[in-house]
Short mmCIF file of the C-alpha atoms (twelve columns), coordinates in Angstrom:
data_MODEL
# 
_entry.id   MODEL 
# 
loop_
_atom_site.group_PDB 
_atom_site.id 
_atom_site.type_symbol 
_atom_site.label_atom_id 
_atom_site.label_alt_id 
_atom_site.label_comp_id 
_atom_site.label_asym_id 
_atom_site.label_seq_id 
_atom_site.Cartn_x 
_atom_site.Cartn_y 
_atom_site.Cartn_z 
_atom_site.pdbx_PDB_model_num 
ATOM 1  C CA . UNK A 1  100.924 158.900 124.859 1 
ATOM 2  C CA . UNK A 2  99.669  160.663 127.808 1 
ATOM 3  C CA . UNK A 3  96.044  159.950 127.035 1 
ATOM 4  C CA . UNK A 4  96.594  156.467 127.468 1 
ATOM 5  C CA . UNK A 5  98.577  156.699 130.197 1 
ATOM 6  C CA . UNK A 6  95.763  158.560 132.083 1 
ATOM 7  C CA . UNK A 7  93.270  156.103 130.389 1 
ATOM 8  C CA . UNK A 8  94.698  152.911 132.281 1 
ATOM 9  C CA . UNK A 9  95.403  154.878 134.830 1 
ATOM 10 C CA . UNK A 10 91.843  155.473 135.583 1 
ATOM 11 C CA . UNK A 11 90.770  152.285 134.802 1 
ATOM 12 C CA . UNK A 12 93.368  150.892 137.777 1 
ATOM 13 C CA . UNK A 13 92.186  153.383 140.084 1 
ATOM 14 C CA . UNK A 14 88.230  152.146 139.048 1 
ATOM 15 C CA . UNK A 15 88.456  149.265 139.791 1 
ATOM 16 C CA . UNK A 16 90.434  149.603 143.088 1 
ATOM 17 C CA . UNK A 17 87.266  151.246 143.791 1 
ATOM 18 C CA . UNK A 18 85.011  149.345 142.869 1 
ATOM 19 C CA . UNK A 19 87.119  146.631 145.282 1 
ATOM 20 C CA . UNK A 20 86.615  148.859 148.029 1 
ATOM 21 C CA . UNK A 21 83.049  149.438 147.773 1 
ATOM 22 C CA . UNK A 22 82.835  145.454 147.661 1 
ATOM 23 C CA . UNK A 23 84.779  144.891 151.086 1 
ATOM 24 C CA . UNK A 24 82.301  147.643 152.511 1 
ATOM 25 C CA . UNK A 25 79.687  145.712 150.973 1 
ATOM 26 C CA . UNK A 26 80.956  142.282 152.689 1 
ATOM 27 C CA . UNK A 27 81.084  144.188 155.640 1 
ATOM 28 C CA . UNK A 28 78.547  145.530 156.211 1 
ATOM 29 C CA . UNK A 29 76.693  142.345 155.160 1 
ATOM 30 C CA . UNK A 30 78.970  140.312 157.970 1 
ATOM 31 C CA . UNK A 31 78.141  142.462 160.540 1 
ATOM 32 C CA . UNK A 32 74.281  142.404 159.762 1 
ATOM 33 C CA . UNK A 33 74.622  138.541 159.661 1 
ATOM 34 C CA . UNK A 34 76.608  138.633 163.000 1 
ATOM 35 C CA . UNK A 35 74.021  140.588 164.623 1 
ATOM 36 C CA . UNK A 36 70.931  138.041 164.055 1 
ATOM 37 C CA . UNK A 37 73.533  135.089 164.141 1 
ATOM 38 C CA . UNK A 38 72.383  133.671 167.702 1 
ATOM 39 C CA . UNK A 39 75.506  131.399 168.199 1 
ATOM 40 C CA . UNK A 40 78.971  131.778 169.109 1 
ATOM 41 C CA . UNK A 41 80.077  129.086 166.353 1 
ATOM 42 C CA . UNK A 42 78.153  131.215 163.310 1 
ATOM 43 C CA . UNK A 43 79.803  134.264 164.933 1 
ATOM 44 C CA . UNK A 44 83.379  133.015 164.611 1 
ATOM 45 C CA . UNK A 45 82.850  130.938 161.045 1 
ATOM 46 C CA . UNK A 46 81.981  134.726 159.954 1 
ATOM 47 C CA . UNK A 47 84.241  136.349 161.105 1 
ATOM 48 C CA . UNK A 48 86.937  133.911 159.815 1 
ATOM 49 C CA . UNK A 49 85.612  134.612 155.969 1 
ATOM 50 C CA . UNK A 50 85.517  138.164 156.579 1 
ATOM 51 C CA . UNK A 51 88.800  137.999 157.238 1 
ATOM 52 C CA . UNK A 52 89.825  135.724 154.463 1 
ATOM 53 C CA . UNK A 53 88.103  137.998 152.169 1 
ATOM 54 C CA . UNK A 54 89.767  140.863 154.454 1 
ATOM 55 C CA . UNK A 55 93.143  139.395 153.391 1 
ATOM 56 C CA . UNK A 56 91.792  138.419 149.597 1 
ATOM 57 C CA . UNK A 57 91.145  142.192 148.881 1 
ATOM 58 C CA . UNK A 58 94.169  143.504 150.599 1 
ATOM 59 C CA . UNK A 59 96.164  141.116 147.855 1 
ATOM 60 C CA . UNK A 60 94.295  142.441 145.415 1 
ATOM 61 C CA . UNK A 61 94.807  145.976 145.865 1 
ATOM 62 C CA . UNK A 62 98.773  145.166 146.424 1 
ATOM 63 C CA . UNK A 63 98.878  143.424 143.110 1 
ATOM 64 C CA . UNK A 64 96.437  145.773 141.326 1 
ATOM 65 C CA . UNK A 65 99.208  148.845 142.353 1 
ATOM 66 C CA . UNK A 66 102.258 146.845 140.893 1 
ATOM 67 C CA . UNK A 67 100.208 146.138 137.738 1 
ATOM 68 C CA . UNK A 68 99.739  149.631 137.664 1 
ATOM 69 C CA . UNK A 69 103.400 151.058 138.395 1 
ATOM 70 C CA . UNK A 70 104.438 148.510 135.502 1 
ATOM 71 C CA . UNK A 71 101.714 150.252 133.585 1 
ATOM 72 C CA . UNK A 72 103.139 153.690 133.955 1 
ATOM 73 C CA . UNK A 73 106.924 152.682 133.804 1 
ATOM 74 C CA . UNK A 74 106.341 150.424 130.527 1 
ATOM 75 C CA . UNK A 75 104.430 153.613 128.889 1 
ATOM 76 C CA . UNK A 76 106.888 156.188 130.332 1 
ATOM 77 C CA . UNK A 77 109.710 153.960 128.194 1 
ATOM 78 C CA . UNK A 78 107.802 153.530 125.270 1 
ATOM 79 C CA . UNK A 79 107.141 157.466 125.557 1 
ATOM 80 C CA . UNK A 80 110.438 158.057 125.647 1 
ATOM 81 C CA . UNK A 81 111.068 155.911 121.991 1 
ATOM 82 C CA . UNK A 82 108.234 157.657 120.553 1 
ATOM 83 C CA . UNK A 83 108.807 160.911 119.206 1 
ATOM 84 C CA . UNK A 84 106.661 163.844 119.568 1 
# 
């Protein structure tokens, strides 16, 4: 049972970073935008997404670790039925 416990595991910790490499990538591509943006207005609008998507992946990664703790505490009781 372990082996699938570490299996999920790894796939919950993938893709939390492959959601972190995306908010660097939405970063990074904010900032370059804010830095030819030439108004205040596209400034701001930008900003305001960033942080929506800010806010988007934070929810993500909160609901991505309670997926995984149910993940390991449903396994841990089904390892505990199954015998060795």
């Amino acid at each position: 049972m372990k082996d699938i416990e570490n299996y999920k595991l790894l796939h919950v910790q993938d893709a939390l970073q492959r959601l972190d490499r995306a908010l660097v990538r939405l970063e990074s591509a904010a900032g370059k935008l804010r830095s030819k943006s030439g108004t205040a207005g596209d400034s701001a609008a930008l900003a305001i997404k960033l942080d929506h998507l800010s806010q988007a992946h934070g929810a993500l990664k909160e609901t991505t670790g309670r997926v995984a703790r149910g993940l390991d505490a449903a396994i841990s009781r089904l390892s505990a039925l199954i015998p060795d």
